[in-house]
Each structure stands twice: as structure tokens, then as C-alpha cells.
C-alpha positions in Angstrom: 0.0 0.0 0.0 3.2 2.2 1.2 4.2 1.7 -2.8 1.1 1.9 -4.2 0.3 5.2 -2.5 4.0 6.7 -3.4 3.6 5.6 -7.2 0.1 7.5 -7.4 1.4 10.6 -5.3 4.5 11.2 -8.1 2.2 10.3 -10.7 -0.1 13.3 -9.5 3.3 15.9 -9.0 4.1 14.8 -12.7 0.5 16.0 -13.9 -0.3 19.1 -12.1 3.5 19.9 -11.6 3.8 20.6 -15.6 1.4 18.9 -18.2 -1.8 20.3 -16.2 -0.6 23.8 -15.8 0.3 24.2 -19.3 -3.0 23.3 -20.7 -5.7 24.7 -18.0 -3.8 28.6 -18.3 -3.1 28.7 -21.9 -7.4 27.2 -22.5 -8.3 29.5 -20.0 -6.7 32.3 -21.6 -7.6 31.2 -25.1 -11.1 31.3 -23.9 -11.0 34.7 -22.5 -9.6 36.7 -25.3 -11.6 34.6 -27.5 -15.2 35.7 -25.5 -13.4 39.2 -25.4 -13.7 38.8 -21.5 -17.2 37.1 -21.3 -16.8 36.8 -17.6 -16.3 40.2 -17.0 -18.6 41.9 -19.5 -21.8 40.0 -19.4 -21.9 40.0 -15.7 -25.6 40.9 -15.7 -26.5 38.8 -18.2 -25.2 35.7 -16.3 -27.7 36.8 -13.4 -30.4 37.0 -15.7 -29.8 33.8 -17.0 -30.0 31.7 -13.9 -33.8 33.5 -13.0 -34.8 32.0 -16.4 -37.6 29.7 -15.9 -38.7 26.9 -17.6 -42.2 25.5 -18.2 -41.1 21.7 -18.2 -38.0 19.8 -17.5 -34.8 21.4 -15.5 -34.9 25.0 -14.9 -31.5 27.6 -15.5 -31.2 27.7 -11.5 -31.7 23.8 -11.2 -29.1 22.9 -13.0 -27.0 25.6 -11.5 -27.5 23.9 -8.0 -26.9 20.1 -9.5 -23.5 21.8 -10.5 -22.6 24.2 -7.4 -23.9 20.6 -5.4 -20.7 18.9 -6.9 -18.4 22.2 -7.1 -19.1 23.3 -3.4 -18.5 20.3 -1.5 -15.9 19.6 0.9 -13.1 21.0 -1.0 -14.0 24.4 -0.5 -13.5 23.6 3.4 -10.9 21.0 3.5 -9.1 21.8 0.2 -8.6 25.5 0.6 -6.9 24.8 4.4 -4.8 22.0 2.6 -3.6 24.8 0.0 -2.7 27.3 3.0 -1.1 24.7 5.5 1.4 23.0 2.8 1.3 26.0 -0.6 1.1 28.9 2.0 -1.0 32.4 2.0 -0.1 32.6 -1.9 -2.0 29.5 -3.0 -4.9 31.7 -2.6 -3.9 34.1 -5.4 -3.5 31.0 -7.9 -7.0 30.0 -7.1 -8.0 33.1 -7.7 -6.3 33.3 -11.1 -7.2 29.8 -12.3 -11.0 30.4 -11.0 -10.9 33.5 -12.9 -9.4 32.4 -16.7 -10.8 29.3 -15.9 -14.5 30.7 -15.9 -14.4 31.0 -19.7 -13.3 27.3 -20.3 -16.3 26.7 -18.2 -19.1 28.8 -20.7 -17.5 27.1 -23.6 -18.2 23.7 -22.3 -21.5 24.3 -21.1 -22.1 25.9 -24.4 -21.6 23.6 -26.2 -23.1 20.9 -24.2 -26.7 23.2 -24.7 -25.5 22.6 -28.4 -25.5 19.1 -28.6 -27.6 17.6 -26.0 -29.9 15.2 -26.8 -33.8 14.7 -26.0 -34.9 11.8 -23.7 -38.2 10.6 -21.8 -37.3 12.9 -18.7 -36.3 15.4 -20.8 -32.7 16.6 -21.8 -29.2 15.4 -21.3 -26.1 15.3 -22.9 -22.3 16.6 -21.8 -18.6 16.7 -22.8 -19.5 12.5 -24.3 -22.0 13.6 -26.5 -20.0 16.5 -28.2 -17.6 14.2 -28.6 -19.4 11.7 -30.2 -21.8 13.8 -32.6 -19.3 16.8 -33.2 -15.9 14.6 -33.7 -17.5 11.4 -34.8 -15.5 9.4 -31.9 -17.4 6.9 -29.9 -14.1 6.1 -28.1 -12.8 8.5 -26.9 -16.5 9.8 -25.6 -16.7 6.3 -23.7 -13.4 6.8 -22.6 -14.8 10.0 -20.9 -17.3 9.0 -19.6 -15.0 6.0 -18.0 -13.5 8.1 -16.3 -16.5 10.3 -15.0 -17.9 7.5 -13.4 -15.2 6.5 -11.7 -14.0 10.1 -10.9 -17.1 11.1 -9.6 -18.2 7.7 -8.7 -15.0 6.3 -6.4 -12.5 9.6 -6.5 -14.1 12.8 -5.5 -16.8 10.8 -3.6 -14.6 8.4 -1.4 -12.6 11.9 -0.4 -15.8 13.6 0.2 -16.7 10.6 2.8 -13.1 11.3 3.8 -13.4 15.1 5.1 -17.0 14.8 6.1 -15.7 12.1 9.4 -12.3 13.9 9.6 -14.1 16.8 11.1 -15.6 14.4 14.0 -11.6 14.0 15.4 -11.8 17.4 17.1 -14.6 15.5 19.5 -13.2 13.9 22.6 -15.7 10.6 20.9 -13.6 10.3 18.5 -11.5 6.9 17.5 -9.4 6.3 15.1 -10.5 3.1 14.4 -14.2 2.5 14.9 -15.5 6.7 14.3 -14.6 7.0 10.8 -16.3 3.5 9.6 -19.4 5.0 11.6 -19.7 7.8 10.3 -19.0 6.4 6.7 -21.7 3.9 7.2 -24.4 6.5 8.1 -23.5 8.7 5.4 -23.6 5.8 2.8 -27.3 4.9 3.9 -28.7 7.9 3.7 -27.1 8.8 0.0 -28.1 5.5 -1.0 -31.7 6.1 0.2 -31.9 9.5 -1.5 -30.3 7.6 -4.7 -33.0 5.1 -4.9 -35.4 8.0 -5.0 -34.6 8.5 -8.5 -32.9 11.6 -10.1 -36.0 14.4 -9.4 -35.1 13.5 -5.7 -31.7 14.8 -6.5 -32.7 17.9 -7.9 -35.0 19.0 -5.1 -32.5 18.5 -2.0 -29.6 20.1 -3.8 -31.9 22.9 -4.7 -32.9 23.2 -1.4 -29.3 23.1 0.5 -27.1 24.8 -1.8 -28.6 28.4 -1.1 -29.0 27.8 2.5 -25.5 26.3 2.8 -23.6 28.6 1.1 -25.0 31.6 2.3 -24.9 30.7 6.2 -21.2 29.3 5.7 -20.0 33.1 3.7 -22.1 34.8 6.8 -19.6 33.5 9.2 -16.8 33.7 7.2 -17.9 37.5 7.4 -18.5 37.7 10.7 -14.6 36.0 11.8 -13.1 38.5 8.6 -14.9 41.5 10.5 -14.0 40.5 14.4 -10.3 40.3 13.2 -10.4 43.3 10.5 -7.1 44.9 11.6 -5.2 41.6 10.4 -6.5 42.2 6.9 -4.1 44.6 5.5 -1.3 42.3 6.6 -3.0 39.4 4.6 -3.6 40.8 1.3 0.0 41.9 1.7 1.2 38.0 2.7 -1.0 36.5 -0.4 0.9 38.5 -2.9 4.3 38.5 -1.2 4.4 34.7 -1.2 2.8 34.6 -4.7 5.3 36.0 -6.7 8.4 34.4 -4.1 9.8 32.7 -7.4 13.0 31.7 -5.4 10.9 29.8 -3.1 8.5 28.3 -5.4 10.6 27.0 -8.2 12.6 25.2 -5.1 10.0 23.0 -4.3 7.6 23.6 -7.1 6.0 20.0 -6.0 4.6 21.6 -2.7 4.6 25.6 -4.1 1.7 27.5 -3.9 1.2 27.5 -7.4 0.9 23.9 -8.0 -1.9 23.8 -4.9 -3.3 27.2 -6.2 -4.0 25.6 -8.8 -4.9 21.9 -7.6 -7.5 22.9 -5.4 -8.8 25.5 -7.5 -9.4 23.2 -10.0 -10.6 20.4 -7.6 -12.9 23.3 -6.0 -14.6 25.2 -9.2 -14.4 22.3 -11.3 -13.7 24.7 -14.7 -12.5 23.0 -17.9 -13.2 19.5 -16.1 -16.1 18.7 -18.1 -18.3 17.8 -15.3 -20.6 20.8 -15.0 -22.0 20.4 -18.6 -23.4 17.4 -17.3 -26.0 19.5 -15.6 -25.9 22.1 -18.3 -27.0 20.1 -21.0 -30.1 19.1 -18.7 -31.5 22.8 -18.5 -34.7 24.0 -20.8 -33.1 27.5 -21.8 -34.4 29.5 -24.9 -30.7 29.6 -26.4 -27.4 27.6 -25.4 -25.4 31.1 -24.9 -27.6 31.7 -21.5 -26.6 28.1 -20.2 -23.0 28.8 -20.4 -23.8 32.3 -18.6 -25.1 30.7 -15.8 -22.0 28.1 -15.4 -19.6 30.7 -15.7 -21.6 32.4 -12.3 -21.3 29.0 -10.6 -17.1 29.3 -10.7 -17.5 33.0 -9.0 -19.5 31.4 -6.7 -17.4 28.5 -5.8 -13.9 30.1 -6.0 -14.5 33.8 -5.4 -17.0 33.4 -3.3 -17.0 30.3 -0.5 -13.4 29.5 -1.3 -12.5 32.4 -0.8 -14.6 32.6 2.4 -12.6 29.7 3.9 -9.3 31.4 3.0 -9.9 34.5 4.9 -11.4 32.5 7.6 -8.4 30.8 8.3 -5.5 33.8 7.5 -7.6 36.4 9.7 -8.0 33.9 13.0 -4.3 34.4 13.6 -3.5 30.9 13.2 -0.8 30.1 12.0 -0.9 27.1 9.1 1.1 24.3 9.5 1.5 21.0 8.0 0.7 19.4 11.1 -2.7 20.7 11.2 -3.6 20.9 7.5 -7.3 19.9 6.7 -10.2 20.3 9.0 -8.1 21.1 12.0 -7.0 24.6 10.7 -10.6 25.9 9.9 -12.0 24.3 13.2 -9.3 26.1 15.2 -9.8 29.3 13.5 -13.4 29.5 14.4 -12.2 28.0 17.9 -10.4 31.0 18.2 -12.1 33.4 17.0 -16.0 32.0 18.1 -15.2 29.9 20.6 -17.1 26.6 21.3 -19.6 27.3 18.6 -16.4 27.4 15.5 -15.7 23.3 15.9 -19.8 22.6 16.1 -20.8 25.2 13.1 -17.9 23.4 11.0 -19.1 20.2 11.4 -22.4 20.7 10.9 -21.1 22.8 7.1 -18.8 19.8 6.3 -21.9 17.2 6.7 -24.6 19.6 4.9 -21.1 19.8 1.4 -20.4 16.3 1.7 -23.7 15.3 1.0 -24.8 18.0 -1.9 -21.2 17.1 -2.9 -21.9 13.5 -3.0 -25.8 13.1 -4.6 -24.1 16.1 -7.3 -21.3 13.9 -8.1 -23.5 10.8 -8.4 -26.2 12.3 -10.7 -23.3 13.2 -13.2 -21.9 9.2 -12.5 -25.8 8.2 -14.2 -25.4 10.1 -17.3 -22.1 8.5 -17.8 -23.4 5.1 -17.0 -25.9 6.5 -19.4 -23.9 7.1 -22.1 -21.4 4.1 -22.1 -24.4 1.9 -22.0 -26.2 3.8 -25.1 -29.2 4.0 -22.9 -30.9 4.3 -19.6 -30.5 0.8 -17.6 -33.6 -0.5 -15.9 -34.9 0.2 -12.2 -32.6 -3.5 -11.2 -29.4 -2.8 -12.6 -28.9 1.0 -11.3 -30.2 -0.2 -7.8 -27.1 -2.6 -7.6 -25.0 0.4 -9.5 -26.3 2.7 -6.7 -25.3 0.5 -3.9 -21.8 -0.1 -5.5 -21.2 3.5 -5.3 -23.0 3.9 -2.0 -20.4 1.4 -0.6 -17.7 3.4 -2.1 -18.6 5.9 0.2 -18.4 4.2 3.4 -15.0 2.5 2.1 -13.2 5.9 1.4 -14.2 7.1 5.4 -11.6 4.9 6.6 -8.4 5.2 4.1 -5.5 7.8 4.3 -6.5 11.0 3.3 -3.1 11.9 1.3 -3.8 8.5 -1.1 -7.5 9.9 -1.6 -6.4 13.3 -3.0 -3.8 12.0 -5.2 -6.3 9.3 -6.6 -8.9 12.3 -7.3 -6.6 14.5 -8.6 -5.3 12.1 -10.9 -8.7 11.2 -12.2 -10.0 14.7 -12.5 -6.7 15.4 -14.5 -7.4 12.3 -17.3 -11.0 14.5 -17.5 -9.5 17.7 -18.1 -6.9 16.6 -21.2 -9.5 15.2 -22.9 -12.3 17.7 -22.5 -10.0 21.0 -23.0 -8.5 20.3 -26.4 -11.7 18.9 -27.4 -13.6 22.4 -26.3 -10.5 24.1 -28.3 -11.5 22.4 -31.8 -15.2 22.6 -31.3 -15.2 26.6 -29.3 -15.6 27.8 -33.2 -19.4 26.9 -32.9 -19.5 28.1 -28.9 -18.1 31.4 -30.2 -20.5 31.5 -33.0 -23.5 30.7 -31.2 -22.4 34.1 -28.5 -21.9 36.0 -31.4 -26.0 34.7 -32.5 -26.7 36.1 -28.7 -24.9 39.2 -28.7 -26.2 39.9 -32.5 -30.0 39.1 -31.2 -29.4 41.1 -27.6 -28.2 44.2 -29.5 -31.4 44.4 -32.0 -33.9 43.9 -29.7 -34.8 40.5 -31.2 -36.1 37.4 -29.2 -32.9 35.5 -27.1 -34.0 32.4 -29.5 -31.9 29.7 -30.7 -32.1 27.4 -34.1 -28.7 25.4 -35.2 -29.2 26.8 -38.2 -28.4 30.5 -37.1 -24.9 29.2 -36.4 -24.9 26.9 -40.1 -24.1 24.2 -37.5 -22.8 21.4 -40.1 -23.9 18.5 -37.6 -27.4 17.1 -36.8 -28.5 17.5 -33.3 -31.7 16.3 -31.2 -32.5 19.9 -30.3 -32.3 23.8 -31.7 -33.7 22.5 -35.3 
């Protein structure tokens, strides 16, 4: 196991220390001079998007909250105090950065996932598999995708979630290392593999419903700790940029800099450029693809600007200083300790379990439409029970291994995701781009916000838009 877990960890360096940089800035940068800064200038019309309703099948804000389920999740807590206790104060800057160029690699995808998606009995799905395979003509490389969806989403970011949700328990006097985290695992697994065998609607409506609430009480805090210690603020924005741009000290151990966990967990966090999110994208009844992409690109400020960012100042205004030794759940809980008292550890806990399980029931509806796709169809009520309870089990397994194995194995996946889906988004942005300019065109004259594939001359022939 000792090997096993060394071999993955180097494996991990290797990807994000060179091959993963490369390609997630220079898309992400791509992107944004290609939208002429998208992100920035159609700010509004992102918020418009989301209020968009629709009148059957999954609304704008619906599939925003299956997608901030999976993005805002226990990485937001336990990731961003990993980045500070081993990347330092300037980890947070390269989140920032790749959050920020990384939001137009995210309206491409989701773009062009409204572009291709296909029609089913429960109404529409599609994702990064489906442009793939109707766009490129590769069936292979679109199972291969999805491949490693599933077991990304399925097994990697899920058995980590179950990870950080009973890691926050070891700051109770209860706790044992040996008995507590298989516990904890096993109730968690039930009740995600009850909500599971509820069938996707089920999904929809609990994410809908804790998303806003947990988000919002979890930034409120966050406030409330920034604004108790406001005199230490000056001296943090100065720290974040100061060890930023400390070249001597990152290129010297460039395998633990800030960049390389800037940009690990910012990625792990908002999720841009993965191809997960247009999952949920492609699911959403929207009057014209442009608006769908809109909406995605507000669900990375959210994530990473937003509640990432939350967590980050949290933990750099308590006072407390990171270590390595306390990396994780320990450095937020003590922060609040500090700064709240009692009520810190208790208020943690109770965030970690309401992320873990959006995180979890988000990551699993985007494991179906994989299963979906490899399978060319939906399986029947049988099959995805024992699917469900697979991945259920999963859960309770990852509760109990080593937490360092568990990122590297997530990272890794997440990774094979990311060079597939981002020079596939390159080749295929032409129609993305196209199909903005149709919106932009339409917005400026006044005209209705409609969408037909053959505004764009789309040369391929898709389920929807004709």
C-alpha cells in the first residue's frame, strides 16, 4: 500500500507539476480573449440567466445547483486549508487566477453541451460525451470520458468527500481512530443511498434546497470571523501576494509551491474545464445555449471567489498560523475556535456534513449520465439499484483510508478529464463562439434571445435547436 500510495502521489506531482498547468492557463486564456472577457462583460447577463424559468424539464437555476452541489463540497473547506497549510498564504492568489481564466473554459463547455444535447423521456441530457461523439465522430474517446466520469465522480471525489465529512468528527473527545470514521462512513452511505433510490427528481430537489442555504450561512460566518479580526487584513492581502510572486521559493520545491496547490485545489474546488458541470448544463430547458453557459460561468465566481475564498480568509484572519501538522479540517475548526469559541468546531461540522452530502448526490447524478452514455441508454430500475449500492459502498470504504492517497487518486482522475475535455472544447469553441456572437447579435437588435442550429450553419445534426 506504502508503494502503491508513493507511485500515485509522483504520478499526481508529474501531472499538475507541468502537463496540467500548461494546458488549463493557456485554454483559459484562449477562452478569455476569444469571449473578449465574457466573464467580465456579461456579468448581468449571467444573473439574468439563472432566473430564467422553464415551463417543463430542469430549470436555469436547477441545473445551477446540481452543478454548485458537486463544485461546493468539501473541497471548499478541507481543500482551501490544505492549500494554506502546505502551498502557503499565496495558493490563494493562484486560485483566484485559475478560477478567474478558468470561468471562460467553463461557458465554452456548457455551451456547447446546450448545443449538442440530446432529448430523452425525462427530458434533456447530454455533456462533454456527447459532443464528442456527434461533433468529432469518436465513440471512443467519448466512452473513454465518460470512463473516467464515473469512476472520478463515482469512487474519486466521492470516497474523499466521505473522507473530510468524518475527519471533522476527530476534534470530538468521541472520537476513535478506528471504529469513528467506519461510523460515520456507514451512516452517510445509507442515507445517500436512500436519496439515490429515489430516482434523479429526488436529487434535484435536495440540492436545490441546501445549496442556497449552505452557502449563504457558511459566507455569513466567514464575514462575521473577517470582520471581528479586520485589523489583520491589510497584513493578509500583503502575505497572499508577497508569497505569490516568491519565485525563489516556489521554483525550489515547485511540488509543494503555492502554485501547483493554487491551482490543484482551485481546480478540484470550481471544477472549470473539467467537463463535469455540462453534465448538468446540458439538462437545463433554456431558450438559447449562450444563456446556459452564462449561468456556469456564475457557478465558478461562486465556488472560488466566493465560499473558497470565504474559507481562506477565515483561516488567515483567525491568527492561526498554518502548519503542515494541522492541515485539513483542524485549521478551519481552530480558527473558528479562536475566534467564536465553542460554537467554531460545532458550526464546521455541521457545514462539512450539509457539502459532503450535496457534494456527493451532485457527483453521483453526473456518475448516471455516464453510466448513461457508455451503456447507449438508460438501464432499468434493477441494474442502477445494484449500481447505486456499489457507489453507495464506495462511500463508506473511502471514510476509513488515508487522506493523502485519496487526493492524489482524485486529482489524478479529475486530471485524465481535463486533457480530454480541454482540447476537445479548443477544436469545437468555433461553434461556442459562434453561437455568442448569435446572442450578442440578437441582444443588441432587440430581437427574441432564440436559438435554431441553423443561425450558427451548424454542419452536424443534433436532437435539439432545429
Amino acid at each position: 500500500m506504502a508503494a502503491f500510495s508513493d507511485f500515485i502521489s509522483s504520478v499526481s506531482n508529474l501531472l499538475y507539476s507541468y502537463i496540467l498547468i500548461i494546458v488549463l492557463i493557456a485554454g483559459g486564456l484562449y477562452f478569455t480573449v476569444r469571449t473578449k472577457f465574457l466573464p467580465f462583460r456579461l456579468f448581468k447577463d449571467q444573473l439574468r440567466a439563472v432566473t430564467e424559468k422553464s415551463s417543463n424539464g430542469v430549470s436555469s437555476f436547477q441545473a445551477l445547483m446540481i452543478s454548485t452541489a458537486s463544485r461546493v463540497g468539501t473541497g471548499n473547506i478541507i481543500g482551501v486549508s490544505t492549500a494554506l497549510c502546505i502551498g502557503g498564504f499565496g495558493s490563494v492568489f493562484w486560485m483566484w487566477l485559475i478560477a478567474i481564466i478558468g470561468s471562460s473554459s467553463a461557458f465554452i463547455e456548457s455551451t456547447l453541451a446546450q448545443i449538442y444535447k440530446k432529448k430523452g423521456a425525462d427530458g434533456c441530457y447530454g455533456g462533454p460525451a456527447y459532443y464528442i461523439e456527434t461533433a468529432l465522430k469518436n465513440r471512443f474517446l467519448a466512452v473513454v470520458f465518460s470512463v473516467l466520469l464515473v469512476f472520478t465522480y463515482g469512487f474519486g471525489f466521492n470516497m474523499l468527500a466521505s473522507y473530510n465529512l468524518q475527519s471533522t468528527f476527530s476534534a470530538y473527545s468521541f472520537y476513535d481512530e478506528k471504529t469513528t470514521p467506519w461510523i460515520i462512513g456507514f451512516i452517510v452511505a445509507a442515507l445517500v443511498c436512500y436519496c439515490l433510490l429515489g430516482g434523479g427528481k429526488r436529487i434535484v430537489k435536495i440540492t436545490e434546497l441546501l445549496v442556497p442555504i449552505m452557502g449563504t450561512a457558511y459566507v455569513v460566518v466567514a464575514l462575521i470571523v473577517v470582520i471581528m479580526n479586520i485589523r489583520l487584513l491589510p497584513s493578509v492581502f500583503v502575505r497572499i501576494f508577497e508569497e505569490a510572486f516568491d519565485f525563489q521559493a516556489i521554483f525550489g520545491g515547485f511540488g509543494g509551491s503555492c502554485i501547483m496547490y493554487g491551482i490543484k485545489r482551485g481546480l478540484f474546488s470550481n471544477e472549470a474545464g473539467v467537463g463535469s458541470a455540462p453534465n448538468a448544463s446540458a439538462s437545463a430547458e433554456v431558450s438559447h445555449p449562450v444563456k446556459q453557459g452564462l449561468v456556469q460561468v456564475l457557478s465558478v465566481f461562486i465556488d472560488t471567489i466566493l465560499i473558497c475564498s470565504a474559507t481562506a480568509f477565515l483561516c488567515m484572519c483567525s491568527g492561526v498560523e498554518p502548519s503542515e501538522e494541522i492541515s485539513g479540517a483542524a485549521y478551519v475548526q481552530e480558527s473558528l475556535r479562536v475566534t467564536l469559541g465553542g460554537f467554531g468546531p460545532v458550526f464546521i461540522t455541521v457545514a462539512m456534513i450539509l457539502f459532503a452530502f450535496t457534494t456527493l448526490l451532485g457527483n453521483l447524478y453526473y456518475v448516471d449520465k455516464g453510466i448513461t452514455h457508455i451503456a447507449k441508454r438508460e438501464l432499468g430500475k434493477g441494474a442502477m439499484t445494484v449500481i447505486h449500492i456499489i457507489l453507495s459502498a464506495a462511500i463508506f470504504v473511502g471514510s476509513g483510508l488515508s487522506a493523502g492517497l485519496l487526493w492524489d487518486i482524485a486529482d489524478i482522475l479529475m486530471g485524465g478529464m481535463t486533457l480530454i475535455n480541454i482540447p476537445v472544447i479548443v477544436i469545437l469553441s468555433k461553434y461556442a463562439l459562434s453561437a455568442l456572437k448569435d446572442y450578442e447579435k440578437k441582444k443588441k437588435s432587440g430581437a427574441a434571445l432564440d436559438f435554431k442550429a441553423k443561425d450558427i450553419w451548424l454542419p452536424h445534426e443534433v436532437d435539439c435547436w432545429k
